[in-house]
VOZAMAR-598315 format. One record per residue: z, y, x of N, C-alpha, C in turn. Coordinates in steps of 0.05 Angstrom, whole numbers, padded with zeros to 5 digits, always signed. Example, Ala and Ser with C-alpha at 12.3 -4.5 7.8 and 13.67 -1.06 7.14 Angstrom:
residues 2
+00156-00114+00264+00156-00090+00246+00156-00066+00264
+00142-00045+00257+00143-00021+00273+00157+00001+00258
***
This chain:
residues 231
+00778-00396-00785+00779-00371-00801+00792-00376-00828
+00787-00397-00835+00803-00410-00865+00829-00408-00861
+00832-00417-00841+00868-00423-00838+00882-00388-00836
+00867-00366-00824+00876-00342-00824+00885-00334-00861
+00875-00342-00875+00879-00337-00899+00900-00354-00919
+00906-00370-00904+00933-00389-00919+00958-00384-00907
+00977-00386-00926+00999-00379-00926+01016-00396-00901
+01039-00398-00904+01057-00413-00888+01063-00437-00892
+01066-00442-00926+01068-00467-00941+01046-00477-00949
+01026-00466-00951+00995-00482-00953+00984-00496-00924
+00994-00485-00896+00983-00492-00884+01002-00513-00867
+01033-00501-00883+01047-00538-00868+01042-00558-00883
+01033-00553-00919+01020-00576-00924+01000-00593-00923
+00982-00573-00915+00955-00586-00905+00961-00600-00881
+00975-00588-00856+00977-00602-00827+00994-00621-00833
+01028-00620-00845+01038-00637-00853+01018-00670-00848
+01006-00672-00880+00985-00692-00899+00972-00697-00869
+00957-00685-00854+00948-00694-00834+00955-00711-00803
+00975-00700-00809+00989-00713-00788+01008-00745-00798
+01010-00739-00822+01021-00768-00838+00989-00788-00831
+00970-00783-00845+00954-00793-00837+00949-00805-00801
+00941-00780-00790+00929-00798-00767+00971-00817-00745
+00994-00808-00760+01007-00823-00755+01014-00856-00769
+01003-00845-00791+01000-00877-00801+00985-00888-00787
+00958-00883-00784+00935-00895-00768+00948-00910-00747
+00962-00890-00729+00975-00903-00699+00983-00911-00709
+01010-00917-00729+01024-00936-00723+01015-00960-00733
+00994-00968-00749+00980-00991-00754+00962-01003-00733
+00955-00983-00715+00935-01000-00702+00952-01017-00668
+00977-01003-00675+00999-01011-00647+01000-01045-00656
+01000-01059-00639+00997-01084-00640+01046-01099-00653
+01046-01114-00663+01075-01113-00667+01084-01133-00650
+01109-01137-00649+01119-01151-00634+01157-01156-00635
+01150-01182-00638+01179-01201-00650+01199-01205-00631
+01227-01201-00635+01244-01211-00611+01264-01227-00627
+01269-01246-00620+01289-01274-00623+01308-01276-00609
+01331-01277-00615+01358-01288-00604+01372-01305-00603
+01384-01313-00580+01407-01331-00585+01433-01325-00568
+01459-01339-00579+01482-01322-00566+01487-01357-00549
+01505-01349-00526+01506-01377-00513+01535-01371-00502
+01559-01385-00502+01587-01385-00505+01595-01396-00471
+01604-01388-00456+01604-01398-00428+01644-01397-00428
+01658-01425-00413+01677-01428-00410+01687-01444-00386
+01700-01438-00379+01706-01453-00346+01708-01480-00362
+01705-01506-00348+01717-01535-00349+01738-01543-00328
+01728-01531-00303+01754-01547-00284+01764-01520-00265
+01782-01528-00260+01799-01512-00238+01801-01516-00208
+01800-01499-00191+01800-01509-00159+01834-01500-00159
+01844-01531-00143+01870-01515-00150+01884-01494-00132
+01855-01488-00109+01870-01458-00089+01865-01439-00113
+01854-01432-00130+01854-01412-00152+01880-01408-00173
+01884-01388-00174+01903-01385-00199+01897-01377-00219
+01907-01383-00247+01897-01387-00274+01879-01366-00283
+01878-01342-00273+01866-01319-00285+01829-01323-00267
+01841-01327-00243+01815-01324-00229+01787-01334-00243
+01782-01364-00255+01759-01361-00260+01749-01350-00286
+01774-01331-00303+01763-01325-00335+01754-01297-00323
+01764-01287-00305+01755-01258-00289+01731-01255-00278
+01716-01280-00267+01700-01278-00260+01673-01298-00273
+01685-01301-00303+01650-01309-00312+01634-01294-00322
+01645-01266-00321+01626-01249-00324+01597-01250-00296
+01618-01257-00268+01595-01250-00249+01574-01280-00241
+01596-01297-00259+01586-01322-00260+01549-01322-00274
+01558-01301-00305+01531-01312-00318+01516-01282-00298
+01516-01268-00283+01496-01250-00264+01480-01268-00246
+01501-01289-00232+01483-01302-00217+01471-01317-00222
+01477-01338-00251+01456-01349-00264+01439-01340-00270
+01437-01318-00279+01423-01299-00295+01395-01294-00272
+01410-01289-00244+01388-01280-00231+01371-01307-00224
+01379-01328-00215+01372-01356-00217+01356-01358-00236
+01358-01348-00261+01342-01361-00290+01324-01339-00284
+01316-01314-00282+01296-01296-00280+01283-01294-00251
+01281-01307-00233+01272-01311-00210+01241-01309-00210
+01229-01305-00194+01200-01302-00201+01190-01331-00204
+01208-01350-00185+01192-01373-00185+01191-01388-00219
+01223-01381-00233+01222-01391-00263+01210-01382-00275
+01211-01352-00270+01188-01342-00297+01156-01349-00295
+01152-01357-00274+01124-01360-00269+01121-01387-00279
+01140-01405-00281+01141-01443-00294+01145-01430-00323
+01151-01419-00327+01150-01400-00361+01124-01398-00369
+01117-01382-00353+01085-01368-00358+01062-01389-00360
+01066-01405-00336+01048-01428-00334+01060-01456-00348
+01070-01445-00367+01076-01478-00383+01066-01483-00409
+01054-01502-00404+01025-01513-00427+01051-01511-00460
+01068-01513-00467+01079-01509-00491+01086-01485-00495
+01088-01461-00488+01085-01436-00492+01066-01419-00486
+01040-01422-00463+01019-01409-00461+01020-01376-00470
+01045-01366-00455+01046-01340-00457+01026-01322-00437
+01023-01298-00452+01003-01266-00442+00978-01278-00442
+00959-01301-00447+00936-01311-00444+00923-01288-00437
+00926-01262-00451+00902-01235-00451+00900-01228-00423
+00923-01227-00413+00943-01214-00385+00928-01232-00365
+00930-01257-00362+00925-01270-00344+00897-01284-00333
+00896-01275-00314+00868-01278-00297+00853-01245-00300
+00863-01236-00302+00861-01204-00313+00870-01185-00295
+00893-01189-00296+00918-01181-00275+00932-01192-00245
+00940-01181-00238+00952-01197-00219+00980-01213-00235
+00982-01237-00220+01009-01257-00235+01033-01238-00233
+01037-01223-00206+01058-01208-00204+01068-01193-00223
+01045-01179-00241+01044-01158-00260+01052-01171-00278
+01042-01196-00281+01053-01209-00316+01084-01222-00306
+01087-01236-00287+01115-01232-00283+01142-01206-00294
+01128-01188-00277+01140-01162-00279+01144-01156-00312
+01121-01159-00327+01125-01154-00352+01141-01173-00363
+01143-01196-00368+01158-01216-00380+01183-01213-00380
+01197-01195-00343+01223-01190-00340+01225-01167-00364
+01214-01152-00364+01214-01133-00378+01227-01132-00405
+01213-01159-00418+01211-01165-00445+01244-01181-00450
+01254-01197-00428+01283-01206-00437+01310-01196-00421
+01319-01189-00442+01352-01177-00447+01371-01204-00450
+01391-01186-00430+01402-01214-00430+01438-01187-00424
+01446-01194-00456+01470-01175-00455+01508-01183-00463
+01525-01182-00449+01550-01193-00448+01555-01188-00480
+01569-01205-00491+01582-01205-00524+01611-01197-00518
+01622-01195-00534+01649-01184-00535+01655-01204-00555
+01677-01223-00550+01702-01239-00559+01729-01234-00571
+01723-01247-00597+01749-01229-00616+01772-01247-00605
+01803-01230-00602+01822-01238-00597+01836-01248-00577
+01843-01276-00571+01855-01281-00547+01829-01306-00528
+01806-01304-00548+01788-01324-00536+01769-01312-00516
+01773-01284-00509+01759-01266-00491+01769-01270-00466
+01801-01277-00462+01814-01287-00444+01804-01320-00439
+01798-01333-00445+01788-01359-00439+01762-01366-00443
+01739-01347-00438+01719-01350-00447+01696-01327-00447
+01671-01324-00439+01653-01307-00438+01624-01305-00457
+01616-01292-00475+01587-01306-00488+01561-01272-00480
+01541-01288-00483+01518-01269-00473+01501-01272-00494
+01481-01243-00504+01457-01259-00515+01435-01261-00498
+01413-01277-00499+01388-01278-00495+01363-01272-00514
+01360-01253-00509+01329-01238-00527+01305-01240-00509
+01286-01244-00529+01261-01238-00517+01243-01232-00529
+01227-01208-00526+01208-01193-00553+01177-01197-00539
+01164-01214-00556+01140-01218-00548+01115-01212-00583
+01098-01207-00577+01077-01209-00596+01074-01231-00627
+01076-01252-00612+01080-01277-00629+01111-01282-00635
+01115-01282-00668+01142-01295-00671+01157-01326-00653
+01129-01338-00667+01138-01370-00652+01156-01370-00625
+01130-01362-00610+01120-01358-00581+01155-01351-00572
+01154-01321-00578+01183-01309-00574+01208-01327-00578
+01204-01348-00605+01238-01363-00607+01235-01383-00590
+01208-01397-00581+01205-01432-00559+01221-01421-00541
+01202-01391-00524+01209-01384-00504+01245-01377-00496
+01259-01365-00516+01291-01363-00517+01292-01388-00511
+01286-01409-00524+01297-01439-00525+01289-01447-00495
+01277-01441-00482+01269-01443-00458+01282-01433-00440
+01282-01404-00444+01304-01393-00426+01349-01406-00430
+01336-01419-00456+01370-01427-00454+01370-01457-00443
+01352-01479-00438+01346-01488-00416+01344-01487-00392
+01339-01463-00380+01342-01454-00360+01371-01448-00347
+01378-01430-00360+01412-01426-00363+01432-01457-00363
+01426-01469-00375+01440-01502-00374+01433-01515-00348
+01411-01506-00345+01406-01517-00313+01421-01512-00296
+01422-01488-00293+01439-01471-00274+01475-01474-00272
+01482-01478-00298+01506-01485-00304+01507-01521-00299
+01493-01535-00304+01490-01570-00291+01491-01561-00253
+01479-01543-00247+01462-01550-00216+01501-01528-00206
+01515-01516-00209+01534-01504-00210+01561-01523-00207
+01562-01548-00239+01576-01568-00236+01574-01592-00212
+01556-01592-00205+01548-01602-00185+01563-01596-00159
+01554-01564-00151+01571-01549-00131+01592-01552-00130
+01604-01552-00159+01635-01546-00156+01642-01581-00147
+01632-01599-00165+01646-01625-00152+01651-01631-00119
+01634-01611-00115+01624-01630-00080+01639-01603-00065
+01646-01583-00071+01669-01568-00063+01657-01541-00056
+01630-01544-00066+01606-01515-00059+01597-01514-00032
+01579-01493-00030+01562-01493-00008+01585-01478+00005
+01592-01502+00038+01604-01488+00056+01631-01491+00054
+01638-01518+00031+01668-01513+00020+01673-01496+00009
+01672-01472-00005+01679-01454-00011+01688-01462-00050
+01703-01459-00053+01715-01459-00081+01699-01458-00100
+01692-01463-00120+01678-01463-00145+01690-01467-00166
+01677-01463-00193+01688-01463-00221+01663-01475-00236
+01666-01496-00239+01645-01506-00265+01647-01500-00290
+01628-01485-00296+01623-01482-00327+01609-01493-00352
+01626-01494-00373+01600-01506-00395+01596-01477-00414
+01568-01491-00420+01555-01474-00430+01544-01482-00466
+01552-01471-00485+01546-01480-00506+01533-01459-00532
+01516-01469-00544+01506-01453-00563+01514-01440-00594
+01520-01418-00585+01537-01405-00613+01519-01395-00632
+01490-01385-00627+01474-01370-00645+01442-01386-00637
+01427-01409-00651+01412-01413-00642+01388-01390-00642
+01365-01394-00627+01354-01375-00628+01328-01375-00647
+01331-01349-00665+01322-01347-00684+01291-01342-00685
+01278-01342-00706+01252-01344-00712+01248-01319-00728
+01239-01291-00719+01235-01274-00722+01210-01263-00746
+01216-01258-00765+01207-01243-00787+01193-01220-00796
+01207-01200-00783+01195-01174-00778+01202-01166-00748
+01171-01143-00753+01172-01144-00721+01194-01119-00712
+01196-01122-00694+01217-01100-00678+01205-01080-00664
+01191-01080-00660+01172-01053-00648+01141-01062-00660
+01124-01037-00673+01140-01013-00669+01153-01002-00687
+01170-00981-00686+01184-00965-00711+01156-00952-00731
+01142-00969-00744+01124-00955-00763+01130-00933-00778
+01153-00931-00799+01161-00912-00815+01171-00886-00795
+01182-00881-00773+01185-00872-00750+01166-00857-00744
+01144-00874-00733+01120-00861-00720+01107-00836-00747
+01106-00853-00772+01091-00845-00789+01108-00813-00798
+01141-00819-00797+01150-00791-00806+01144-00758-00777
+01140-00775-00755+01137-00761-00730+01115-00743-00733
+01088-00753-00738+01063-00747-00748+01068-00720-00768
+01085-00727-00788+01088-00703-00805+01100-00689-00796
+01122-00686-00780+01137-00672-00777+01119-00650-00750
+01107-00667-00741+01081-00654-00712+01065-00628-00730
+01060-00645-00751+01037-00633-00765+01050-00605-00773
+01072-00610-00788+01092-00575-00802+01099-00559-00764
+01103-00574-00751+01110-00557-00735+01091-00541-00721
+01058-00551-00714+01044-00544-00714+01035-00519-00733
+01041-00518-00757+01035-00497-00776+01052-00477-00766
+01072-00477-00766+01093-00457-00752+01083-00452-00730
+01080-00469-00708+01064-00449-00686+01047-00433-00690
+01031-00443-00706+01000-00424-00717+01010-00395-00731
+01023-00402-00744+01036-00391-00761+01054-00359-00740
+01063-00371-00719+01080-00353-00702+01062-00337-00688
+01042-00348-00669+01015-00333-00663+01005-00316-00691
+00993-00320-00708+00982-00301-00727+00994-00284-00734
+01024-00286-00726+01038-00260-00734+01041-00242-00709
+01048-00252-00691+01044-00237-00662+01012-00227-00648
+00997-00242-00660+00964-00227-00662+00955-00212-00682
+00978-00204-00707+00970-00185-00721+00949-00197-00738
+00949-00232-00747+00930-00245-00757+00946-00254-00787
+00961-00242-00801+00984-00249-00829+00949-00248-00847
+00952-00263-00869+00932-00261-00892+00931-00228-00899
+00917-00220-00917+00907-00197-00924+00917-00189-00953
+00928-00174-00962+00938-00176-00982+00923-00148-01007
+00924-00155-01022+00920-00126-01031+00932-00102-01037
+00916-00088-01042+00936-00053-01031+00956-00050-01050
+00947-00051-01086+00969-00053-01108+00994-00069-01097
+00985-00096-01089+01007-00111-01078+01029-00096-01059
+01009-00095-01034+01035-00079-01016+01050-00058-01015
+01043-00040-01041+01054-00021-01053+01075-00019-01076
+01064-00047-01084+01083-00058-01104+01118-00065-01101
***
């Protein structure tokens, strides 16, 4: 009944203030969470000589996919999960099914092609590896881990290529080297606090305006006095 008697601007300020509030609230009580990077530089080393010169810079893009799928395999992420120097999701696990915390962990790392200034894009491919987890630490071991993993794959690859690949089939050994170690994260990256908190206000004014739109379509405007509306 109070609110029938306030204006337009009294009552987006009141809802406004309220909604700043219970948006601050959320966004403090959202738990934060750090993501760490590192960039990793991938370049052919040897040549098969049925290939011609372009062929393997063309294809390290599909080069780092199949590593890529190799390094995120359920069986690696799960030697991730269960490795006594990172002791990641502790909350998650025995809780959940393993599958589920798997599933999440993929979730959590990005793994995205760089772009190469100049003529070194032609001889050369780089990716980053992110991974946004709760704990700063946690988040940069684990990159360092996953770029471990990746070296593996690129060793177990050189391998292939010496011995002529599975089946004979042609190969390209690559090295793999580190351009951006991976960093130790400061502030967190989710969530957007100042974000959440302007959202809240902005809920709150628009809310007044709805109220605001009903009271005029129910014939519910404040009451004014008669001098006034004659005035």
């Amino acid at each position: 009944m109070q609110f029938k008697k306030w204006s337009f601007l009294k009552l987006a300020i009141a809802l406004g203030l309220a909604g700043l509030v219970v948006g601050s609230t959320f966004a403090w009580l959202l738990p934060s969470e750090y993501m760490s990077k590192a960039t990793l530089l991938m370049t052919p080393v040897t040549l098969n000589a049925s290939d011609d010169d372009q062929t393997p810079f063309n294809h390290l893009n599909d080069m780092i996919q199949q590593m890529e799928t190799g390094t995120l395999s359920q069986t690696s992420i799960e030697r991730l999960i269960n490795d006594p120097t990172l002791r990641l999701y502790p909350d998650l696990l025995g809780k959940v099914p393993l599958e589920d915390v798997i599933e999440d962990m993929k979730n959590s790392i990005q793994i995205n092609f760089v772009t190469l200034p100049g003529p070194q894009r032609k001889r050369a491919t780089a990716f980053d590896i992110k991974f946004i987890y709760p704990d700063p630490v946690l988040a940069q071991k684990t990159v360092n881990a996953l770029i471990a993993a990746f070296m593996e794959q690129a060793n177990y690859r050189a391998v292939e290529a010496s011995n002529g690949g599975p089946g004979r089939t042609p190969l390209t050994a690559v090295k793999l080297d580190v351009l951006d170690s991976a960093n130790l994260p400061h502030r967190p990256t989710k969530p957007n606090r100042p974000k959440i908190v302007a959202l809240g206000f902005f809920a709150g004014v628009l809310l007044a305006a709805v109220i605001s739109l009903f009271r005029r379509r129910w014939n519910l405007e404040p009451e004014y006095p008669a001098n006034v509306l004659q005035g």
